[in-house]
N, CA, C and O atoms as a GROMACS GRO file, in nm:
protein
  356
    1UNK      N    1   0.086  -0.118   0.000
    1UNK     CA    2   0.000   0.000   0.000
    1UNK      C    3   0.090   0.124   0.000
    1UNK      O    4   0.177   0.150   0.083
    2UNK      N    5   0.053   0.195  -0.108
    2UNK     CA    6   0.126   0.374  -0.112
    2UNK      C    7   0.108   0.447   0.088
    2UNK      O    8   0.022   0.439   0.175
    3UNK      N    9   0.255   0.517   0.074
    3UNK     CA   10   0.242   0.585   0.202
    3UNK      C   11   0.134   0.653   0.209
    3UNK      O   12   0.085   0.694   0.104
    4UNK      N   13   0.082   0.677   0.316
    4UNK     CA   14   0.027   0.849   0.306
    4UNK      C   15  -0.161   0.750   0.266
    4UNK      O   16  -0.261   0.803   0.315
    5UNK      N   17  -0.173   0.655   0.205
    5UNK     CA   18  -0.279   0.599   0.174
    5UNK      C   19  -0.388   0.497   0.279
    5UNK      O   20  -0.386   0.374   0.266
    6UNK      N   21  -0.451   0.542   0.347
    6UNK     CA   22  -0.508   0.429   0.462
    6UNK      C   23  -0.569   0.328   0.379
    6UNK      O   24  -0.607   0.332   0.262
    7UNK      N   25  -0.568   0.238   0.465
    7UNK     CA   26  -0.684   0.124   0.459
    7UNK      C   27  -0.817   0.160   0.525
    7UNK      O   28  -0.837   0.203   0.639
    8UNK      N   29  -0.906   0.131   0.422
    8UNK     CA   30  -1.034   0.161   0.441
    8UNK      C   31  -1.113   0.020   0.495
    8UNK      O   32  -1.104  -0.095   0.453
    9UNK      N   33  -1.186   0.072   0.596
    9UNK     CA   34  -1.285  -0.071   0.657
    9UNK      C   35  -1.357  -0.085   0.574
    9UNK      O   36  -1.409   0.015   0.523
   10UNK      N   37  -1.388  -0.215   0.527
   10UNK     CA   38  -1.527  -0.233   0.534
   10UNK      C   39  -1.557  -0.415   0.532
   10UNK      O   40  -1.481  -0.500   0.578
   11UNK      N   41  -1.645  -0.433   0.487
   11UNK     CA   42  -1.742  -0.577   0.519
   11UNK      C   43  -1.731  -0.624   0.407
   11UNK      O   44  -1.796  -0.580   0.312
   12UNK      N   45  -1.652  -0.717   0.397
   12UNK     CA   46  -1.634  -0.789   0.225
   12UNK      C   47  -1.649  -0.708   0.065
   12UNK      O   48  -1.678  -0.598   0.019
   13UNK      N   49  -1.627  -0.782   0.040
   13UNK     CA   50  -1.602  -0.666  -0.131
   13UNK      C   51  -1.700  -0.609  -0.173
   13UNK      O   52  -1.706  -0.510  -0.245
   14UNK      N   53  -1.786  -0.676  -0.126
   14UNK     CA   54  -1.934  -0.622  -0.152
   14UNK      C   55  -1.959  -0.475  -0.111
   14UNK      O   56  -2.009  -0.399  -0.193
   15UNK      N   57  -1.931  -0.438  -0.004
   15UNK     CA   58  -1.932  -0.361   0.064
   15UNK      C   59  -1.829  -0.183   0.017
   15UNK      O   60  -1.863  -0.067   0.042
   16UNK      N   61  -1.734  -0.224  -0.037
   16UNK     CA   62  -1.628  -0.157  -0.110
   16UNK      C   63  -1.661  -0.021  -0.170
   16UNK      O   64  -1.588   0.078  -0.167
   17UNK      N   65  -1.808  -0.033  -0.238
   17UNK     CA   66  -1.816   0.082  -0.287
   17UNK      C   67  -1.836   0.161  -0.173
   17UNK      O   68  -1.754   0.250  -0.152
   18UNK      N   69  -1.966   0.137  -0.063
   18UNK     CA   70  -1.984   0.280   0.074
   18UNK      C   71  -1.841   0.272   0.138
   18UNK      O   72  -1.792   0.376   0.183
   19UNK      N   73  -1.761   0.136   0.143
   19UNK     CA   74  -1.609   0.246   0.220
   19UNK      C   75  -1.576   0.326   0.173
   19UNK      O   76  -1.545   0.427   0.235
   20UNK      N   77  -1.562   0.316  -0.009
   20UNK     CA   78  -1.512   0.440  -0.052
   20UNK      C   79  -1.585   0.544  -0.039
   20UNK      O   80  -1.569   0.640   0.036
   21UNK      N   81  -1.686   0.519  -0.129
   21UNK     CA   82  -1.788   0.671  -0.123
   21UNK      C   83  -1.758   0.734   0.026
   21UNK      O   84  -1.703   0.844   0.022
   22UNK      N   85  -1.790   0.671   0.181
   22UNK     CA   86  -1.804   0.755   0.290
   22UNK      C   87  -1.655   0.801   0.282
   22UNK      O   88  -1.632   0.919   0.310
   23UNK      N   89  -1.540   0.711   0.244
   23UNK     CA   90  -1.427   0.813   0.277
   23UNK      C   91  -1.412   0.910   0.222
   23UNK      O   92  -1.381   1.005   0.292
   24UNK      N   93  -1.429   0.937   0.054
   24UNK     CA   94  -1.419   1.024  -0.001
   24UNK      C   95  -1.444   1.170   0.021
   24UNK      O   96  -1.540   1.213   0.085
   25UNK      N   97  -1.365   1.235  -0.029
   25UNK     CA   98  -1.393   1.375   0.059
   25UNK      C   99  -1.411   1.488  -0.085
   25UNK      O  100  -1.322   1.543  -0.151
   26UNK      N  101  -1.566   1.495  -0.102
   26UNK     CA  102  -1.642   1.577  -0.235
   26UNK      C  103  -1.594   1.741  -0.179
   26UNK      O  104  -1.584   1.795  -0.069
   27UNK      N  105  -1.567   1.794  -0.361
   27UNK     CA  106  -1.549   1.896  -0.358
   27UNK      C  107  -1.633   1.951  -0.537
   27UNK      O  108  -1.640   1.887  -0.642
   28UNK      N  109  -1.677   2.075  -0.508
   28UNK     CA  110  -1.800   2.105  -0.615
   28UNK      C  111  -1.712   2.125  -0.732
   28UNK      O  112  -1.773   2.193  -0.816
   29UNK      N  113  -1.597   2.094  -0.770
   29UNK     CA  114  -1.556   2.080  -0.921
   29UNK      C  115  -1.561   1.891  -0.945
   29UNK      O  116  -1.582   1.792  -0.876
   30UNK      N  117  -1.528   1.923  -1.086
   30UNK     CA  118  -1.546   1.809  -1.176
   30UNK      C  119  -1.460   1.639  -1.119
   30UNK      O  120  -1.346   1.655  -1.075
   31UNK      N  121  -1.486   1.571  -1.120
   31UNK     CA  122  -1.494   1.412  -1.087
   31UNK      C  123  -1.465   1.343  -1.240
   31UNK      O  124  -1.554   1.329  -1.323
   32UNK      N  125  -1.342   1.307  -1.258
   32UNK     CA  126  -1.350   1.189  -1.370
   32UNK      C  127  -1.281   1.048  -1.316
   32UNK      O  128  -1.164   1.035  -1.278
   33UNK      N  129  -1.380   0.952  -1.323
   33UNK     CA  130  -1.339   0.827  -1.304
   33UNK      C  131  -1.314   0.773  -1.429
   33UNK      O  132  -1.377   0.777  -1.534
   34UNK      N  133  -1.183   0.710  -1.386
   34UNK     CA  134  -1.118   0.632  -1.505
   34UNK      C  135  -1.135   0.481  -1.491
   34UNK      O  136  -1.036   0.422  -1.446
   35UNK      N  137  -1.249   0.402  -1.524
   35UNK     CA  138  -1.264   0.264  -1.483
   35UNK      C  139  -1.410   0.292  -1.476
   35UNK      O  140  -1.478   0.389  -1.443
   36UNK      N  141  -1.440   0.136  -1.533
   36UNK     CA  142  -1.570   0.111  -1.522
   36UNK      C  143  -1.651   0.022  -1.442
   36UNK      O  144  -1.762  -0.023  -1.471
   37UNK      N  145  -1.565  -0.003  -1.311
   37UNK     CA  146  -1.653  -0.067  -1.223
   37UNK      C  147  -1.697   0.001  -1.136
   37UNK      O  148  -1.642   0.097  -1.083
   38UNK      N  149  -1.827  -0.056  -1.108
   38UNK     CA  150  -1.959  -0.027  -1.042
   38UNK      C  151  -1.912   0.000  -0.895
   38UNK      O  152  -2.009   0.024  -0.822
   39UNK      N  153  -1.778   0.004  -0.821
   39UNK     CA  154  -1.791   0.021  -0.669
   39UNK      C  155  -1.745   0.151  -0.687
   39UNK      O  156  -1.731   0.209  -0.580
   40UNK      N  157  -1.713   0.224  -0.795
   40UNK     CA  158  -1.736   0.356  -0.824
   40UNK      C  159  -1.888   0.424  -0.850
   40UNK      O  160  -1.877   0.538  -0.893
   41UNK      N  161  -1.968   0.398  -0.841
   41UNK     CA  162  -2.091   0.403  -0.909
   41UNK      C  163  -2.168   0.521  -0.768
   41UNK      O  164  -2.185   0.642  -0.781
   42UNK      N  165  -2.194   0.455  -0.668
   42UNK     CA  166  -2.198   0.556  -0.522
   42UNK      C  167  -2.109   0.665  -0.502
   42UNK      O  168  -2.142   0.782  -0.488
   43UNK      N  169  -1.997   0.620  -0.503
   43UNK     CA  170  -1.911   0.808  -0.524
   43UNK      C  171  -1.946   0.892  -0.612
   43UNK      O  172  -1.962   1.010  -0.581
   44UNK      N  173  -1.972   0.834  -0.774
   44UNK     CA  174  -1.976   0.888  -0.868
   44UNK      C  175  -2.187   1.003  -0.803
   44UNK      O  176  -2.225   1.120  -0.808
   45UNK      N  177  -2.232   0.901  -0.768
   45UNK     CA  178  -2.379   0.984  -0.736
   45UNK      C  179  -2.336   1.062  -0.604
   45UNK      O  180  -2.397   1.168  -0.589
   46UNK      N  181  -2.269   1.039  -0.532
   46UNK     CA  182  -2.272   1.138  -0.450
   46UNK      C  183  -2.235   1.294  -0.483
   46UNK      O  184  -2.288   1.397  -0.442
   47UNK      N  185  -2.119   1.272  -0.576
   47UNK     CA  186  -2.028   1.345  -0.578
   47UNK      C  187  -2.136   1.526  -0.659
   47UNK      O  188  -2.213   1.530  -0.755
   48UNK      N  189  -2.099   1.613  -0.588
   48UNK     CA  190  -2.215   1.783  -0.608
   48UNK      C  191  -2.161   1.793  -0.760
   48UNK      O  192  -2.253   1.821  -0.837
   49UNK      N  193  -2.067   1.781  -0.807
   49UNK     CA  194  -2.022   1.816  -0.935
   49UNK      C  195  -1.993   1.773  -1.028
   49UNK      O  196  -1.966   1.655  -1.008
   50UNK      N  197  -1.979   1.802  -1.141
   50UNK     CA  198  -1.988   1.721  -1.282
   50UNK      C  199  -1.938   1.622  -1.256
   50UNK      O  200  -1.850   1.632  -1.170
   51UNK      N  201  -1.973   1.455  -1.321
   51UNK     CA  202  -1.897   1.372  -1.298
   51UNK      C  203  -1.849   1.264  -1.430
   51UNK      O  204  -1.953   1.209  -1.394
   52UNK      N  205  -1.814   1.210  -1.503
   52UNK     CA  206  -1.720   1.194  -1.642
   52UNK      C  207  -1.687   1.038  -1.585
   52UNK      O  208  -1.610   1.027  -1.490
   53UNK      N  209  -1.748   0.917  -1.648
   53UNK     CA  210  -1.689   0.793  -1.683
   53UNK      C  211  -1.579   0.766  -1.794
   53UNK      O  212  -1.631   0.726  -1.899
   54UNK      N  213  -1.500   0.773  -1.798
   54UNK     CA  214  -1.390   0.679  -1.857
   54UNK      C  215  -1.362   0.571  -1.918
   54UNK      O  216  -1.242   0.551  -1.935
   55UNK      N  217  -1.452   0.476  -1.966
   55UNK     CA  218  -1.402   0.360  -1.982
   55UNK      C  219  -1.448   0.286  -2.081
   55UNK      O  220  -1.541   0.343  -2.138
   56UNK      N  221  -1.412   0.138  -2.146
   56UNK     CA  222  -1.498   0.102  -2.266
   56UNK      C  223  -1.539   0.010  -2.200
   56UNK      O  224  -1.507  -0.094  -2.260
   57UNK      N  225  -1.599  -0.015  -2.097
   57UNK     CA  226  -1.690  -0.122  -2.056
   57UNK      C  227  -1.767  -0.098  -1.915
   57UNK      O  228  -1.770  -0.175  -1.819
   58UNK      N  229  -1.832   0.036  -1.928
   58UNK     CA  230  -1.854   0.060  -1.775
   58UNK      C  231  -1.976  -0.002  -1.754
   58UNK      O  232  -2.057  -0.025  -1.843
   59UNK      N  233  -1.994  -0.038  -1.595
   59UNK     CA  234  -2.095  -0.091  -1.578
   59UNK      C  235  -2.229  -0.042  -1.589
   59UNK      O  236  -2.270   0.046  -1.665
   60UNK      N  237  -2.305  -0.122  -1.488
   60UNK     CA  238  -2.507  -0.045  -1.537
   60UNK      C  239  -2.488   0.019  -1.472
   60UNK      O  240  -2.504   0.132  -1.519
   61UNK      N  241  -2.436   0.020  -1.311
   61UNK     CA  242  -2.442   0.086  -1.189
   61UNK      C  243  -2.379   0.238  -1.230
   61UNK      O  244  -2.428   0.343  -1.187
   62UNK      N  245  -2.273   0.233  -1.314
   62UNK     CA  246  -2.247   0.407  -1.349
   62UNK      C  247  -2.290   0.437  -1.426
   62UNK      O  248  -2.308   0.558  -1.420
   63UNK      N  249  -2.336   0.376  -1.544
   63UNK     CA  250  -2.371   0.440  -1.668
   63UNK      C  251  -2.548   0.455  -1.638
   63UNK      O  252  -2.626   0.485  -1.727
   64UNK      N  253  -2.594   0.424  -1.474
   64UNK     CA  254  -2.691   0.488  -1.443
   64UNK      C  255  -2.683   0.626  -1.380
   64UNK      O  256  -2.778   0.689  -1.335
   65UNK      N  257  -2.580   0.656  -1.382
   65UNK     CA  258  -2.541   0.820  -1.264
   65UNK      C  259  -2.448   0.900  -1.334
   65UNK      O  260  -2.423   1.009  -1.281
   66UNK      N  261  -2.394   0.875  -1.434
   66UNK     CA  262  -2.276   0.981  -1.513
   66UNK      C  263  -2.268   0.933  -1.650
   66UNK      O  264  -2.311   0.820  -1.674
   67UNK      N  265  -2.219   1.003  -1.743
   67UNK     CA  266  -2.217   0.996  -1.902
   67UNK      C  267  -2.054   0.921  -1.876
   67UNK      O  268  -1.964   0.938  -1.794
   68UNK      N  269  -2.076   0.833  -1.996
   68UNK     CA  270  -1.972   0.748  -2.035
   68UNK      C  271  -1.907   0.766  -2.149
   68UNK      O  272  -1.971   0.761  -2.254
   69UNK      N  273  -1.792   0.786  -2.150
   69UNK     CA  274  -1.718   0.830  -2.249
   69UNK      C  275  -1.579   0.704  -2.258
   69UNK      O  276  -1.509   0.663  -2.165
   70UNK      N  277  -1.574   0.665  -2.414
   70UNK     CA  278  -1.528   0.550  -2.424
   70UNK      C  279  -1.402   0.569  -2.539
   70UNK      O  280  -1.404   0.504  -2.643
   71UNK      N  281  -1.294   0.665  -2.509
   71UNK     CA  282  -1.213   0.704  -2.604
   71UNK      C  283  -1.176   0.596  -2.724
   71UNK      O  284  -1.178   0.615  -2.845
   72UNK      N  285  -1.147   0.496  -2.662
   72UNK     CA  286  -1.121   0.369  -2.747
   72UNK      C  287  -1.182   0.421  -2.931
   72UNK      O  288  -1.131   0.465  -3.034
   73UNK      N  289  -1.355   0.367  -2.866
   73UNK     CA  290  -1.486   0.342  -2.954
   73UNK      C  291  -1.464   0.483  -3.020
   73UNK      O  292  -1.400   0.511  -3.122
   74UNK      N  293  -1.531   0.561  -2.937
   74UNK     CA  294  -1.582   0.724  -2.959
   74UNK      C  295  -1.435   0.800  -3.007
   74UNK      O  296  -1.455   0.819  -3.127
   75UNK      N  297  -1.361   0.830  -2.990
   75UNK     CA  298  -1.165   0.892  -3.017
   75UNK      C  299  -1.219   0.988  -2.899
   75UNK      O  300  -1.310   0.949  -2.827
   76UNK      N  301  -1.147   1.139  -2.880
   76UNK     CA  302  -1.086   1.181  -2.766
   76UNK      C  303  -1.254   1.310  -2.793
   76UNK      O  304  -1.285   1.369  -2.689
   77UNK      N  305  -1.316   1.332  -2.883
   77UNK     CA  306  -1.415   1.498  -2.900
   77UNK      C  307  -1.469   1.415  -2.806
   77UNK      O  308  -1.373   1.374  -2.741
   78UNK      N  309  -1.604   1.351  -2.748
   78UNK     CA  310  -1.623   1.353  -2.658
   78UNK      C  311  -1.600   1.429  -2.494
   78UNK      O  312  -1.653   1.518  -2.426
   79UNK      N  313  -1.478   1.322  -2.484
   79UNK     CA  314  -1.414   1.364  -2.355
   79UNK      C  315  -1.380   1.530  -2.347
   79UNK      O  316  -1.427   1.605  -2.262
   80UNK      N  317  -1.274   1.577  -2.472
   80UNK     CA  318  -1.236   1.738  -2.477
   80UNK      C  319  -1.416   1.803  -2.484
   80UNK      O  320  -1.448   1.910  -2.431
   81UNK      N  321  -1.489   1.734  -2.541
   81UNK     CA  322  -1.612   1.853  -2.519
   81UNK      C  323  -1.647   1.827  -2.381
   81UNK      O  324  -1.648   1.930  -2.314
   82UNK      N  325  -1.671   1.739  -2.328
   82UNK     CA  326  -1.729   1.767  -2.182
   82UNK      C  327  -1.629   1.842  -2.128
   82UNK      O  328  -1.672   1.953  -2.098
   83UNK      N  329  -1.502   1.826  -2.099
   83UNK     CA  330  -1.377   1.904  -2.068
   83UNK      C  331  -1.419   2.077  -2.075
   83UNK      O  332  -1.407   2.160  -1.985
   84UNK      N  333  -1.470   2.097  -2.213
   84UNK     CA  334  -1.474   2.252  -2.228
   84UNK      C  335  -1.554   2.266  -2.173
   84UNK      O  336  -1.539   2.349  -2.083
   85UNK      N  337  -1.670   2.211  -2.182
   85UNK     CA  338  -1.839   2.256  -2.118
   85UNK      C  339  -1.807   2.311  -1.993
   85UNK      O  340  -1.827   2.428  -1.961
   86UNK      N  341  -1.729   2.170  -1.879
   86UNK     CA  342  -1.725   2.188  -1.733
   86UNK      C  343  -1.616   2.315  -1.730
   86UNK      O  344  -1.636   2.413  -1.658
   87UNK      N  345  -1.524   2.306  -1.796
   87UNK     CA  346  -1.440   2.434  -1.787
   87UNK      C  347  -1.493   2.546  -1.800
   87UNK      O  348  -1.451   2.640  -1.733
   88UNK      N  349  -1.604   2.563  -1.896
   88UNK     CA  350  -1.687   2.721  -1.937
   88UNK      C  351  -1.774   2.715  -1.822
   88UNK      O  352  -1.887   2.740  -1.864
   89UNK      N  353  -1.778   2.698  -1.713
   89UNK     CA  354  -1.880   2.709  -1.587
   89UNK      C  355  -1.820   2.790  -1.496
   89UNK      O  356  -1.877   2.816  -1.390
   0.00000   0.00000   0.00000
């Protein structure tokens, strides 16, 4: 484990996404998760400010709470337009 990085409690893997989400510490600019699994999916809804999926296979659980952007498939306009949008705010 990176210095400086705790271990987070929680109750089997299942559980993984509320350790993170409660540890996480939201701030009202932009959120991009890079990965498409779902124990991101609760941070991603919590989080007050824009929030940007990453990935070419994200799950239901995020691609129910944030726009998915799949550079692979889609190339990079996507991502740079949401980029400008949240930037022009």
């Amino acid at each position: 484990m990176a210095r400086g990085c705790p271990a987070l409690p929680r109750e089997g893997w299942q559980r993984a996404d509320v350790a993170l989400a409660d540890a996480y510490t939201p701030t009202p600019g932009p959120l991009v998760i890079v990965s498409g699994d779902g124990d991101f999916s609760l941070l991603a809804a919590r989080h007050p400010g824009p929030v940007l999926v990453v990935s070419e296979a994200a799950s239901g659980r995020l691609r129910a709470v944030a726009p998915i952007v799949d550079p692979i498939q889609d190339g990079v306009g996507p991502l740079t337009a949401w980029v400008r949008v949240v930037m022009d705010r």
